[in-house]
C-alpha positions as a Markdown table, in Angstrom:
| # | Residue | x | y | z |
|---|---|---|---|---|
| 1 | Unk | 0.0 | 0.0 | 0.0 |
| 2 | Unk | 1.4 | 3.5 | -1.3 |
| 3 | Unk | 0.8 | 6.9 | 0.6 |
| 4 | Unk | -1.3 | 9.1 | -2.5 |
| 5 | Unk | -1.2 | 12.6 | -2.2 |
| 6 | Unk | -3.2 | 14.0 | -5.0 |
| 7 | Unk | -2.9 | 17.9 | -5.9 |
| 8 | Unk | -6.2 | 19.7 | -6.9 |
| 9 | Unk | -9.7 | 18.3 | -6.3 |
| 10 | Unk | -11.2 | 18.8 | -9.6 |
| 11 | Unk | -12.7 | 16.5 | -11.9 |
| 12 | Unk | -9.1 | 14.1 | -12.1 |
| 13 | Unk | -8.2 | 14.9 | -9.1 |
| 14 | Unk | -11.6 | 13.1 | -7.4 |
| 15 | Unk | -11.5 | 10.3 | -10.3 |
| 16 | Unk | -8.2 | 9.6 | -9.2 |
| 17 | Unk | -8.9 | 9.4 | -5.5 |
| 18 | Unk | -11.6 | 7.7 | -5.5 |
| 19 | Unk | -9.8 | 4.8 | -7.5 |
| 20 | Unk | -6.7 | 4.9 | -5.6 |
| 21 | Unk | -8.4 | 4.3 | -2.7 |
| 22 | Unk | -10.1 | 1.6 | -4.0 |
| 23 | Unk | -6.9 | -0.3 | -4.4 |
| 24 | Unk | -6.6 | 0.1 | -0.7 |
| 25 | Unk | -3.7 | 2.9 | -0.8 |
| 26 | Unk | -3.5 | 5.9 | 1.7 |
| 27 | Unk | -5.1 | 9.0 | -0.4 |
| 28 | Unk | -4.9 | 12.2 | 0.7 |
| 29 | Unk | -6.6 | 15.2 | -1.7 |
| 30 | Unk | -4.7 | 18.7 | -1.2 |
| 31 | Unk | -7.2 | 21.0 | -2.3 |
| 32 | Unk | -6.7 | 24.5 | -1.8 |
| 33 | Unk | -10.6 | 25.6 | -2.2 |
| 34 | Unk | -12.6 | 26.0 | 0.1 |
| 35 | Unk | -14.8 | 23.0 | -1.5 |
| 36 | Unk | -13.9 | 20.1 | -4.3 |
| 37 | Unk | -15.2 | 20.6 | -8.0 |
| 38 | Unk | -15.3 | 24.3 | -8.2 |
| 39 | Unk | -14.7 | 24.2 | -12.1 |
| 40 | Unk | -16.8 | 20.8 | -12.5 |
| 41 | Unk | -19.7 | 23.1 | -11.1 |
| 42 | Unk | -19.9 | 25.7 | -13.5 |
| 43 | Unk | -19.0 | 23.3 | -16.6 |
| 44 | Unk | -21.8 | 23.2 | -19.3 |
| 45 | Unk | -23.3 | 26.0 | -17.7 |
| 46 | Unk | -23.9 | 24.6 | -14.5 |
| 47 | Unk | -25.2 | 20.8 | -15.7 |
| 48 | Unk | -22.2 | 19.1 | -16.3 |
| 49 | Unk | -21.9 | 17.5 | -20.0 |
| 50 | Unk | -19.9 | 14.2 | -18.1 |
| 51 | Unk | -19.3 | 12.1 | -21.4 |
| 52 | Unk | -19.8 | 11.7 | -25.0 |
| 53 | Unk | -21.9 | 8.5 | -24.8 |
| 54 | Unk | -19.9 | 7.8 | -28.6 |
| 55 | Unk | -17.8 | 4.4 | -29.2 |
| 56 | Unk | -14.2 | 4.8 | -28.0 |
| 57 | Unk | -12.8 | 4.6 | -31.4 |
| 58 | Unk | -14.7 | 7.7 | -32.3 |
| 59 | Unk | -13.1 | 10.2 | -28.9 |
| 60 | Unk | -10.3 | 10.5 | -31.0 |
| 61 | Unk | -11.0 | 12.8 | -33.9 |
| 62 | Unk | -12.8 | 14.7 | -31.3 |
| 63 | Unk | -8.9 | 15.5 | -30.0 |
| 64 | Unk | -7.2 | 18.6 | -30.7 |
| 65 | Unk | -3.9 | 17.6 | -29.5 |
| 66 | Unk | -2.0 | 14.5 | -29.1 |
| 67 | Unk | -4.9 | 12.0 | -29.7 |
| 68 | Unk | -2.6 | 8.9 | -29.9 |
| 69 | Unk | -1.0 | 9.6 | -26.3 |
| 70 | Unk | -4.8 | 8.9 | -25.5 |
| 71 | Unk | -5.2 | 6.0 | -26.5 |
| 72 | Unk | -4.4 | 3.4 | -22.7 |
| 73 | Unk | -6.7 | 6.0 | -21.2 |
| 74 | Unk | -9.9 | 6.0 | -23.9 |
| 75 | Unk | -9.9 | 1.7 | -23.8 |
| 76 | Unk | -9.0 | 1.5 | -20.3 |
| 77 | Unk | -11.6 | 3.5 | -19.0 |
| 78 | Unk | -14.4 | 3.9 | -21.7 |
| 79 | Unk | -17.4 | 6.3 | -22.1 |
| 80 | Unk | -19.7 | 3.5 | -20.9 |
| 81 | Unk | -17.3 | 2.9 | -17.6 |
| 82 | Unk | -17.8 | 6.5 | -16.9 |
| 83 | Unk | -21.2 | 6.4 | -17.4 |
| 84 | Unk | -21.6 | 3.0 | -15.5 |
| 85 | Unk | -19.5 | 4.3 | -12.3 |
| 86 | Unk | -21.8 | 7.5 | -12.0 |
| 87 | Unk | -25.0 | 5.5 | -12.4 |
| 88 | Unk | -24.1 | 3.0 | -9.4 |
| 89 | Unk | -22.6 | 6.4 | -7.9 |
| 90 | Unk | -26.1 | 7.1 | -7.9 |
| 91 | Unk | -26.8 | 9.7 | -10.3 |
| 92 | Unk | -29.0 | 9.4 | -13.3 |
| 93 | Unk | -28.0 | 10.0 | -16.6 |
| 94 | Unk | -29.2 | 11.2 | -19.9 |
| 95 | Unk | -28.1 | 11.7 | -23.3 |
| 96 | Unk | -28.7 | 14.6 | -25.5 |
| 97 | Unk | -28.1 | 15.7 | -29.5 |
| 98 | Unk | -24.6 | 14.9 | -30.4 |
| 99 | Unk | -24.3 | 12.2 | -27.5 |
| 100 | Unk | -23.7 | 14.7 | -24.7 |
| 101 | Unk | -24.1 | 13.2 | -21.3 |
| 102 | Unk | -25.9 | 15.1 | -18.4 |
| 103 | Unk | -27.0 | 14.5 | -15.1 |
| 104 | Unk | -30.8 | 14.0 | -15.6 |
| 105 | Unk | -31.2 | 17.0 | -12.8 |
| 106 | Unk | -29.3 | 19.3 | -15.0 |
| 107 | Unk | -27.1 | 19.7 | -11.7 |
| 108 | Unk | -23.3 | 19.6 | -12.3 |
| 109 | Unk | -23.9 | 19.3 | -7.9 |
| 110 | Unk | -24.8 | 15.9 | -8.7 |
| 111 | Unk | -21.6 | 15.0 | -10.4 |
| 112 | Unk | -19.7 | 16.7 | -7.4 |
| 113 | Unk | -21.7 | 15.2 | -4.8 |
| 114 | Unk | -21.2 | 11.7 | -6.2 |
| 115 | Unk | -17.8 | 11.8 | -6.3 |
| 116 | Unk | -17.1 | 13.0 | -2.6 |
| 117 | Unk | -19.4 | 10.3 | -1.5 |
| 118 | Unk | -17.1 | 7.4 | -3.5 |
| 119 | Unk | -14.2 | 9.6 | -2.0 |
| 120 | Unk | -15.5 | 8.9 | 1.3 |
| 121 | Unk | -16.8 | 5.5 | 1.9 |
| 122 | Unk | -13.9 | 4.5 | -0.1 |
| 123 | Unk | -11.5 | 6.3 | 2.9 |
| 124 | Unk | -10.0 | 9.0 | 1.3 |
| 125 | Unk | -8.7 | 12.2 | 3.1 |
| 126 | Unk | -10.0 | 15.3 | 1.9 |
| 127 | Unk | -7.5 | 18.4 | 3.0 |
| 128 | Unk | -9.4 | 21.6 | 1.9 |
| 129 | Unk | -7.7 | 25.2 | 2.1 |
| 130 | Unk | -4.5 | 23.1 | 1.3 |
| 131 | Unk | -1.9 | 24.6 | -0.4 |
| 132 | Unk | 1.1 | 23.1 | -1.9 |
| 133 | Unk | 3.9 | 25.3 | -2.9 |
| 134 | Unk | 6.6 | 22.2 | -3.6 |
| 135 | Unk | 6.7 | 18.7 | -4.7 |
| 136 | Unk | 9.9 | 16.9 | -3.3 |
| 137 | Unk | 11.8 | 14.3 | -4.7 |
| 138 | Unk | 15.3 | 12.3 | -4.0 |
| 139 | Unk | 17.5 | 10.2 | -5.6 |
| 140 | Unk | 17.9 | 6.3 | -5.4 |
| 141 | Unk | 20.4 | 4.1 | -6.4 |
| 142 | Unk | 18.7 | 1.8 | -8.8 |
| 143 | Unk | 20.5 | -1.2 | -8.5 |
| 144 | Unk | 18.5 | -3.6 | -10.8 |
| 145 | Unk | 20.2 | -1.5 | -13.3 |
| 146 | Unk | 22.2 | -3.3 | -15.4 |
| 147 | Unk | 24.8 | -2.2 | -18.3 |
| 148 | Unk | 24.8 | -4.7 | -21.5 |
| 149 | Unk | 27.3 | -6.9 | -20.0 |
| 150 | Unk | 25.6 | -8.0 | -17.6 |
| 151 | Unk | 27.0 | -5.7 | -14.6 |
| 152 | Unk | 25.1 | -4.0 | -12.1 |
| 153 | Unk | 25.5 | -0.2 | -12.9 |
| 154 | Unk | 23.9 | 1.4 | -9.6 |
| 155 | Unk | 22.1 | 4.0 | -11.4 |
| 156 | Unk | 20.4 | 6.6 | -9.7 |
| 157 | Unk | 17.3 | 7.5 | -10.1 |
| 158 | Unk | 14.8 | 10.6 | -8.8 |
| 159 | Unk | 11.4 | 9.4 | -7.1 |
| 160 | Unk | 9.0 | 11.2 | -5.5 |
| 161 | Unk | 9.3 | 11.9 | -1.8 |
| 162 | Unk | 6.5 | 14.1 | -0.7 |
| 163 | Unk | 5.2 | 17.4 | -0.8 |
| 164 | Unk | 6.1 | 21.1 | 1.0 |
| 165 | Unk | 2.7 | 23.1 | 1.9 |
| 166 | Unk | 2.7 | 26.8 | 2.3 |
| 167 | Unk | 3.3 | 26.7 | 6.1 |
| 168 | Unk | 6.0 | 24.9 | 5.8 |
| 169 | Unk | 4.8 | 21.4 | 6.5 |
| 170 | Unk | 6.6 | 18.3 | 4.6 |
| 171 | Unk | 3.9 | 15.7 | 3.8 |
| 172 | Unk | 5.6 | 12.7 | 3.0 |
| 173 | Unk | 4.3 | 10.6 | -0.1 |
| 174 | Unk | 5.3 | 7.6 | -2.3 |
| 175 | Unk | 3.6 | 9.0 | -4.8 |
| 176 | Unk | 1.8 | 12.4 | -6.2 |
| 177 | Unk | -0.8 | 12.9 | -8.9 |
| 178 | Unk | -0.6 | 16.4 | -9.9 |
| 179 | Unk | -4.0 | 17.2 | -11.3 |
| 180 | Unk | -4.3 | 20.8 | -10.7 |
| 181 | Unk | -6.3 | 21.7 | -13.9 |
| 182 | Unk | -4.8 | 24.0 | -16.7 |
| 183 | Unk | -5.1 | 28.0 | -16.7 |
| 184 | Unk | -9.2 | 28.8 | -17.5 |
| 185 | Unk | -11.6 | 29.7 | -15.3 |
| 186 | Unk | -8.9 | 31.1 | -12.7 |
| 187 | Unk | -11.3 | 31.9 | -10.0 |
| 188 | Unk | -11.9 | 27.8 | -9.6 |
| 189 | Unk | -8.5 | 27.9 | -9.1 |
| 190 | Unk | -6.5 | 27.0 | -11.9 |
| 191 | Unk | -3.9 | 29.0 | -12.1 |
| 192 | Unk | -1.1 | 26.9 | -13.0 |
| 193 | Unk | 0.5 | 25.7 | -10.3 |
| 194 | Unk | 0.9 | 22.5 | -12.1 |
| 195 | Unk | 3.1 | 23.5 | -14.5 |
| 196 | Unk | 5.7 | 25.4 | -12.4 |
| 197 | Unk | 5.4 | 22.1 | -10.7 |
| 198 | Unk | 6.7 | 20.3 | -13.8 |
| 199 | Unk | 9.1 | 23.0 | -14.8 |
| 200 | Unk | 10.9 | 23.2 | -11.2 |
| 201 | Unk | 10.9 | 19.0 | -11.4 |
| 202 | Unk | 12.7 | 19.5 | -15.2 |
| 203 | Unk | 10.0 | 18.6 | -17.7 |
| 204 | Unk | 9.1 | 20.0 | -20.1 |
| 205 | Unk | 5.7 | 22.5 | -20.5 |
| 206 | Unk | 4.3 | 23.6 | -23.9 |
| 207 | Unk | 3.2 | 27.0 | -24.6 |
| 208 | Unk | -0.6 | 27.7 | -23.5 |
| 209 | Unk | -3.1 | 29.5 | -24.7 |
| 210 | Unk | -6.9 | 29.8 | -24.5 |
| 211 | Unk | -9.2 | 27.2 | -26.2 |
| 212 | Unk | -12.9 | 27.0 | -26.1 |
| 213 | Unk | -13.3 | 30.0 | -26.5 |
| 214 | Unk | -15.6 | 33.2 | -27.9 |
| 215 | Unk | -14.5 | 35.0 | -30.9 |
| 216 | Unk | -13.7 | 37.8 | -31.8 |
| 217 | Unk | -15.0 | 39.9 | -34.7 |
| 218 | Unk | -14.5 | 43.2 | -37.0 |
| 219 | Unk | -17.3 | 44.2 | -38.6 |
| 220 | Unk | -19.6 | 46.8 | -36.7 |
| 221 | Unk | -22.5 | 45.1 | -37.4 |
| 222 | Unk | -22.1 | 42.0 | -35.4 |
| 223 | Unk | -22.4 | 44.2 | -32.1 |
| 224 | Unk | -26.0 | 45.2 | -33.2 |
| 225 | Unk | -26.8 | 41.6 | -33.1 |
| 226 | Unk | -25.8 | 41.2 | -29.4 |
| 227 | Unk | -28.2 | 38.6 | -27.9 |
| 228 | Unk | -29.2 | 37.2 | -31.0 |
| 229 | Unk | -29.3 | 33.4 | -30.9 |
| 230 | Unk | -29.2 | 31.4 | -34.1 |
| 231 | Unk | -30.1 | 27.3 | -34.0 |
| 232 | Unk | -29.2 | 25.1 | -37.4 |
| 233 | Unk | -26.6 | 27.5 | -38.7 |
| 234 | Unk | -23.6 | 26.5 | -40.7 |
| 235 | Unk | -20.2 | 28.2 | -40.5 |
| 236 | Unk | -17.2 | 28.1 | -42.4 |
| 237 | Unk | -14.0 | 29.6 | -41.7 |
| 238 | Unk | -11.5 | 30.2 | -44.5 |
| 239 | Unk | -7.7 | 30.8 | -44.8 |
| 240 | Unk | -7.6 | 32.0 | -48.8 |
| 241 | Unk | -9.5 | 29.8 | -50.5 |
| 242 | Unk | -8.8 | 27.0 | -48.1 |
| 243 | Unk | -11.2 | 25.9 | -45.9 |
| 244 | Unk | -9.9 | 25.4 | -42.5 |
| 245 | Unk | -13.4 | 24.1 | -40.3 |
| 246 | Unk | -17.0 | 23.6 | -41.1 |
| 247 | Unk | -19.4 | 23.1 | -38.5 |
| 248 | Unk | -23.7 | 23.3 | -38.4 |
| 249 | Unk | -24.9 | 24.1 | -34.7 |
| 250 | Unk | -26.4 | 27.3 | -32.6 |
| 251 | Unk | -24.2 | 30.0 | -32.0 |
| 252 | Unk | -24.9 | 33.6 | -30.6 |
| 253 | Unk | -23.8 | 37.5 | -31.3 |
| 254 | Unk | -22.0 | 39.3 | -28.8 |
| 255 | Unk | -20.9 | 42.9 | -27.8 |
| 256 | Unk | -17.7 | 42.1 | -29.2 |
| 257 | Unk | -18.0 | 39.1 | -31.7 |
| 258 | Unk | -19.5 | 35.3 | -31.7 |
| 259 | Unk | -19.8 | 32.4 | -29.5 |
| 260 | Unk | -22.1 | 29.2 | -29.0 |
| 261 | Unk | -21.3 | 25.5 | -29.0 |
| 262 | Unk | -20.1 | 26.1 | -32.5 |
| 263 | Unk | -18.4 | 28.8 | -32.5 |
| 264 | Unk | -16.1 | 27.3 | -28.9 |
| 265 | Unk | -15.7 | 23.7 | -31.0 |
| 266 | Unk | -14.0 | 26.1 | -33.9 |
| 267 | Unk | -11.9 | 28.2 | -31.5 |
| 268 | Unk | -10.3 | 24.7 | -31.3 |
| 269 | Unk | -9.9 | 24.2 | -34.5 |
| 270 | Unk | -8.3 | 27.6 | -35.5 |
| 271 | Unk | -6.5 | 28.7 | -32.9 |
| 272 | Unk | -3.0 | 28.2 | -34.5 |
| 273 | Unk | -3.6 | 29.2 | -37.3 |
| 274 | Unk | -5.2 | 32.6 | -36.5 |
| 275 | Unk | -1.9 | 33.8 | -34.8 |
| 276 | Unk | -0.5 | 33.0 | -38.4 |
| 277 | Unk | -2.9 | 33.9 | -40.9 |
| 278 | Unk | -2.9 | 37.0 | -42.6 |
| 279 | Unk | -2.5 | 40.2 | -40.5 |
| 280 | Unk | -4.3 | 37.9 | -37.8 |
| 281 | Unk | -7.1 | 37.5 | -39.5 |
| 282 | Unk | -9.6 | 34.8 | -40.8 |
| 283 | Unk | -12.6 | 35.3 | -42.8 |
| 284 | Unk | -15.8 | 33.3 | -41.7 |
| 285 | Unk | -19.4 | 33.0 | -43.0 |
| 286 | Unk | -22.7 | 31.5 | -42.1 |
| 287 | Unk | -24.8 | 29.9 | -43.8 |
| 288 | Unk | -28.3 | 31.3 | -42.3 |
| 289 | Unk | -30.6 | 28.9 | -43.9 |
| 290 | Unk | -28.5 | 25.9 | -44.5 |
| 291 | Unk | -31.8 | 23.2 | -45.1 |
| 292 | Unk | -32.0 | 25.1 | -48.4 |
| 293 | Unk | -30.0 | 25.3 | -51.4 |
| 294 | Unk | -30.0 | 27.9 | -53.2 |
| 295 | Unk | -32.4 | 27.2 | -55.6 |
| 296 | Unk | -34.8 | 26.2 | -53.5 |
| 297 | Unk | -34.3 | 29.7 | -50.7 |
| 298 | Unk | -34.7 | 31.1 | -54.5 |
| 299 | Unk | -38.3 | 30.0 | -54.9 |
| 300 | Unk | -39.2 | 30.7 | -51.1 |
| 301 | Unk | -38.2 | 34.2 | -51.3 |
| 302 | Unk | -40.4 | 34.8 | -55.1 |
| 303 | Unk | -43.3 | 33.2 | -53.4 |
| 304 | Unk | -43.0 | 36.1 | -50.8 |
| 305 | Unk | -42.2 | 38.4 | -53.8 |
| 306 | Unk | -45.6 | 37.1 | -54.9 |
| 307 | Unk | -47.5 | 37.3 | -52.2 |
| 308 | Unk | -46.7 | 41.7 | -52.1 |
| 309 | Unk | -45.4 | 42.6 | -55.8 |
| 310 | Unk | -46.5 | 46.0 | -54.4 |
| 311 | Unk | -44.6 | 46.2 | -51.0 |
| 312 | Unk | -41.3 | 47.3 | -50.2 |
| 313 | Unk | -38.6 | 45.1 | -49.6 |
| 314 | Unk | -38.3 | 46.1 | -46.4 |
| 315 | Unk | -41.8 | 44.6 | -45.6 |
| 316 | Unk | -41.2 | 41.6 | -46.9 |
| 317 | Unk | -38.4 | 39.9 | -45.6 |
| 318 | Unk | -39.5 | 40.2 | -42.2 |
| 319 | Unk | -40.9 | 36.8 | -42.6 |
| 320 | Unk | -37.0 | 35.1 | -43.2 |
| 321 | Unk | -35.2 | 36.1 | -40.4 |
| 322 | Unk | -35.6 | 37.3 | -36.9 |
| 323 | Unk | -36.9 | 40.7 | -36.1 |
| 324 | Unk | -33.2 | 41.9 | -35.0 |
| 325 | Unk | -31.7 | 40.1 | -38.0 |
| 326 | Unk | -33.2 | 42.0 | -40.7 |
| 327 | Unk | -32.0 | 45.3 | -40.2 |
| 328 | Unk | -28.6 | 44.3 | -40.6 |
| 329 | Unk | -29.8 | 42.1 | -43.9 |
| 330 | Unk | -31.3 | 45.2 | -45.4 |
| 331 | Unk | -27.7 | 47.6 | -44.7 |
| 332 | Unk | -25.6 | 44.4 | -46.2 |
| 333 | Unk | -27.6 | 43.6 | -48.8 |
| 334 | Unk | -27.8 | 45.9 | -51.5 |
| 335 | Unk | -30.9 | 46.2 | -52.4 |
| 336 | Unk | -33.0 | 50.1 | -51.2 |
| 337 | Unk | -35.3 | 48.7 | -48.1 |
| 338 | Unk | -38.2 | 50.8 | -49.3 |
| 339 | Unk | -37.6 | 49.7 | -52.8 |
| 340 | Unk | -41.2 | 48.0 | -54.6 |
| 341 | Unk | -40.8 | 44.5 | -54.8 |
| 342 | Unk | -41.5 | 44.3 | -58.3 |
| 343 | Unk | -38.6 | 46.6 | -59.0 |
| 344 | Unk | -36.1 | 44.4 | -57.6 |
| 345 | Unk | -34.1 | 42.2 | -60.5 |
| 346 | Unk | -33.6 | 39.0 | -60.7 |
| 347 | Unk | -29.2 | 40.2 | -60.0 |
| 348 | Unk | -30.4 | 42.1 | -57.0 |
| 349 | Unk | -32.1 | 39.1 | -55.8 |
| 350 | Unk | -29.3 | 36.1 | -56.4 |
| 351 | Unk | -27.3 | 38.3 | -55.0 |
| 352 | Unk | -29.3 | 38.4 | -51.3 |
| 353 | Unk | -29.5 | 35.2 | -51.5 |
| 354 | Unk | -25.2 | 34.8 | -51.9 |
| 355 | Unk | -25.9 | 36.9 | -48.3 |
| 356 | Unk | -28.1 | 34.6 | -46.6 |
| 357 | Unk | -25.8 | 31.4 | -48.1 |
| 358 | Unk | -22.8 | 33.3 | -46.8 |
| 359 | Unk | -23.5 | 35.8 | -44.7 |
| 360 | Unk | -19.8 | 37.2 | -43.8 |
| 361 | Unk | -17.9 | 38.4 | -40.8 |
| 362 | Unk | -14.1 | 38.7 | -40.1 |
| 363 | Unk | -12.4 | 36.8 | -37.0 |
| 364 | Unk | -9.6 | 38.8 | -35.7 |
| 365 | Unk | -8.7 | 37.0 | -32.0 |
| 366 | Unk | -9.5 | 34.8 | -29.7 |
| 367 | Unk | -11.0 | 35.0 | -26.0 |
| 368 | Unk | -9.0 | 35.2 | -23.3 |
| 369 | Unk | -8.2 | 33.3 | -20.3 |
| 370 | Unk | -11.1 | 34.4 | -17.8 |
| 371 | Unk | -13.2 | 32.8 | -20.9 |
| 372 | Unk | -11.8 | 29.5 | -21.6 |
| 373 | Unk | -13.6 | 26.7 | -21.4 |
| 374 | Unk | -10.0 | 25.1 | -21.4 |
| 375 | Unk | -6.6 | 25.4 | -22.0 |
| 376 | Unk | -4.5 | 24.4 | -25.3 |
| 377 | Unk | -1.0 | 23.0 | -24.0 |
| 378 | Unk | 0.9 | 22.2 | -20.7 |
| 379 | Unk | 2.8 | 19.2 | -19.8 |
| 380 | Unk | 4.5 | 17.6 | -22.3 |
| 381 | Unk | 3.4 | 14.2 | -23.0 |
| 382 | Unk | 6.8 | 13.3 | -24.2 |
| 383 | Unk | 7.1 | 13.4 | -20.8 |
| 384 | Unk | 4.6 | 11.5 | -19.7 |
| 385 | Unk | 4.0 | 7.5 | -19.8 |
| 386 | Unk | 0.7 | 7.2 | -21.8 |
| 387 | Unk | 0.0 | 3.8 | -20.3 |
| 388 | Unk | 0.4 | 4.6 | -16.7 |
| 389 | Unk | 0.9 | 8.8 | -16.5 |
| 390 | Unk | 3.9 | 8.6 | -14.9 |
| 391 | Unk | 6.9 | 10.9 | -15.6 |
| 392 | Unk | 9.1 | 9.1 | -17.6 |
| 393 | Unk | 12.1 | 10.8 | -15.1 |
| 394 | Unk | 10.8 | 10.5 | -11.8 |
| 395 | Unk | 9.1 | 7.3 | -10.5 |
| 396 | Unk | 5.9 | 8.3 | -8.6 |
| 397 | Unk | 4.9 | 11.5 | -10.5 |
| 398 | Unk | 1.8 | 11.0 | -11.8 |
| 399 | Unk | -0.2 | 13.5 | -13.9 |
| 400 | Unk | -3.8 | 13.8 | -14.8 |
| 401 | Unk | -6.6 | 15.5 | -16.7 |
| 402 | Unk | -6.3 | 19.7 | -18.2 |
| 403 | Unk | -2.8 | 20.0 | -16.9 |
| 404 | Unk | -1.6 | 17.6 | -19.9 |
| 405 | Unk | -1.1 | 18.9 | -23.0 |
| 406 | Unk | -4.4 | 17.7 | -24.0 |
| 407 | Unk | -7.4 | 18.9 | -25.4 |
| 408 | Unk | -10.2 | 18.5 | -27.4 |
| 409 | Unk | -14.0 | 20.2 | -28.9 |
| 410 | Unk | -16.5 | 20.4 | -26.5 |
| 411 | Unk | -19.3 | 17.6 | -26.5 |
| 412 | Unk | -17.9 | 16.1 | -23.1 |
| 413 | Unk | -14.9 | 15.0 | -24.5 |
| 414 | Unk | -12.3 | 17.1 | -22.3 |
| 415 | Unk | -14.1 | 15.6 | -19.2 |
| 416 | Unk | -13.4 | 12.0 | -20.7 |
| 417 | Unk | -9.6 | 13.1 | -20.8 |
| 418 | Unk | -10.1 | 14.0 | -16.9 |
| 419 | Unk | -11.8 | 10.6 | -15.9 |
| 420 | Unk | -9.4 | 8.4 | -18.0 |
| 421 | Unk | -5.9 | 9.9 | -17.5 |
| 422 | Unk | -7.2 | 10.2 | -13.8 |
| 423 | Unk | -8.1 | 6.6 | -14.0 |
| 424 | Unk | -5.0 | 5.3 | -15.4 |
| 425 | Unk | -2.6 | 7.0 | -13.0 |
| 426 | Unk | -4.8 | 5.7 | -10.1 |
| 427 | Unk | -4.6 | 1.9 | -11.6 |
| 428 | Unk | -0.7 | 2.3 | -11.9 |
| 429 | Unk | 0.3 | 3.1 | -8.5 |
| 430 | Unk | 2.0 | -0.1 | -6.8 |
């Protein structure tokens, strides 16, 4: 039996307790909260999307960085295990469009709850207002080391010894899971800690940035359409004449640009290559009535045309968008808003409907931080085992769930990263 201290009581950081304790070790969760799960709570806007209830096979396009490291964690702990552990944890489940997972509440509480009961009766130590400032480690001599010829080479090696809190105290350890989260949602209490953990125990971090994020936009117009909320939309975001993600979903204007389920899943996509696209811009477009081809949003709009040969075009296409819409369709589309409907040519009117196909905005950055669903980059997994989490350079270092450099769309995929790689570390420990 191992002594577990586990840094962070998030989503890994529970998993991880819960299954470590399980296998009968001494666990002991440093969390420096006031309460576990701050950041589960407010995920999917307070309901918790647990899982993509999707095969394993298909979590892995769903990735946006290093899906192959992935791979011991997706098989060994499955979207159906995670599923089956919260039912018998005692929370219900359902399953919505696109195979997110909630609670059948719609409380994320649930979730939290269930996970500090398993915590419990499985005799884990909970230490809130914990802080850990230092993860310790020693050398050994390994001396099952050999060199080729056979000879013992009493190599040493680092392994874990503990951790140092902020007062000072030395907790000793035989092994740590760092799960500490990445850098979003810093008032949960992610702010990084994990990585200078890693960087002061010599591995190697990757740059981080946002992801899951709002977008930002340059065209005045979008502001005016603050609030507005559009449901079967398609996007497309181009590079030149390259198309670099396509997506059909809801999506909603803000002050300052776009977001929505959509619009977060292709802050994903893009991120990288709007920091090196042309003066940091991308040029995106949706398609506002995507159930109809052109054609046939041609012979919708004539039989409205039909129905008031005698109206003005402003009058008339009330009925194809959404009151606050259609203001900004009339100052984008080229065609006089009090001009008689039987005036308008048959150009005037392919043209409109080239808008509503393609209707065009500029994307010129990305949300920050204090927006992030999660965060692209961290830990390198070159430095990681993938089919235990273990440092590769120090035996007993185990690290789990946003604080890899891991990531992927939203959907309930990134929790899926949390549960397995939290999982997997857990199993590992001897």
């Amino acid at each position: 039996m191992s002594k577990v201290l586990i840094i962070g009581g998030g989503a890994a950081g529970m998993m991880a307790g819960v299954f470590a304790a399980r296998n009968h070790h001494e666990v002991h969760i440093l969390e420096k909260n006031e309460k576990l799960g701050k950041k589960v709570f407010i995920t999917g806007k307070g309901r918790c999307n647990v899982t993509n209830a999707c095969d394993t096979e298909e979590l892995f396009p769903a990735m946006m960085s290093n899906p192959k490291f992935l791979y011991s964690s997706f098989y060994s702990f499955t979207p159906q295990d995670v599923m089956e552990f919260f039912e018998e944890a005692g929370v219900s489940l359902k399953v919505e469009r696109g195979n997110r997972v909630f609670p059948q509440s719609d409380h994320s509480s649930d979730i939290i709850r269930a996970l500090e009961r398993e915590l419990k009766k499985a005799g884990a130590k909970i230490h809130l207002h914990t802080v850990v400032k230092e993860i310790v480690k020693e050398s050994e001599i390994d001396s099952e080391s050999e060199d080729k010829a056979g000879n013992a080479d009493n190599k040493e090696k680092e392994k874990i010894s503990g951790v140092i809190l902020e007062d000072g105290t030395f907790m000793e350890g035989d092994a740590v899971i760092v799960a500490t989260g990445g850098f979003s949602y810093q008032s949960t209490g992610s702010t990084g800690d994990g990585y200078r953990f890693a960087r002061e125990l010599g591995l190697k971090v990757t740059d981080i940035a946002p992801s899951l994020v709002p977008l930002k936009t340059k065209e005045d117009y979008i502001p005016k359409l603050q609030g507005l909320s559009l449901k079967n939309t398609g996007l497309t975001i181009k590079n030149g004449k390259k198309v670099l993600y396509e997506d059909f979903g809801e999506m909603m204007f803000t002050h300052f640009g776009v977001t929505g389920p959509m619009i977060l899943s292709a802050s994903a996509h893009i991120g990288a290559k709007l920091e090196k696209a042309p003066n940091g811009e991308l040029p995106a477009y949706l398609d506002l009535k995507p159930a109809l081809t052109k054609e046939q949003l041609d012979a919708r709009i004539l039989r409205e045309f039909e129905a008031g040969p005698n109206k003005q075009f402003k009058n008339v296409i009330g009925a194809l968008f959404p009151s606050s819409l259609t203001p900004v369709m009339l100052e984008l589309g080229g065609i006089p808003a009090e001009k008689k409907i039987h005036d308008i040519s048959r150009e005037e009117r392919q043209h409109f409907i080239d808008l509503i196909k393609a209707f065009p905005f500029t994307i010129t950055g990305m949300g920050e931080f204090k927006e992030a669903i999660i965060t692209r980059g961290g830990v390198s997994v070159k430095e990681i085992n993938p089919g235990t989490m273990e440092s590769k350079k120090i035996s007993g270092l185990y690290f789990a769930g946003e604080v890899l450099d891991l990531d992927a769309v939203t959907g309930g995929y990134n929790l899926q990263i949390a549960w397995s790689t939290a999982y997997l570390a857990a199993q590992a420990i001897q």
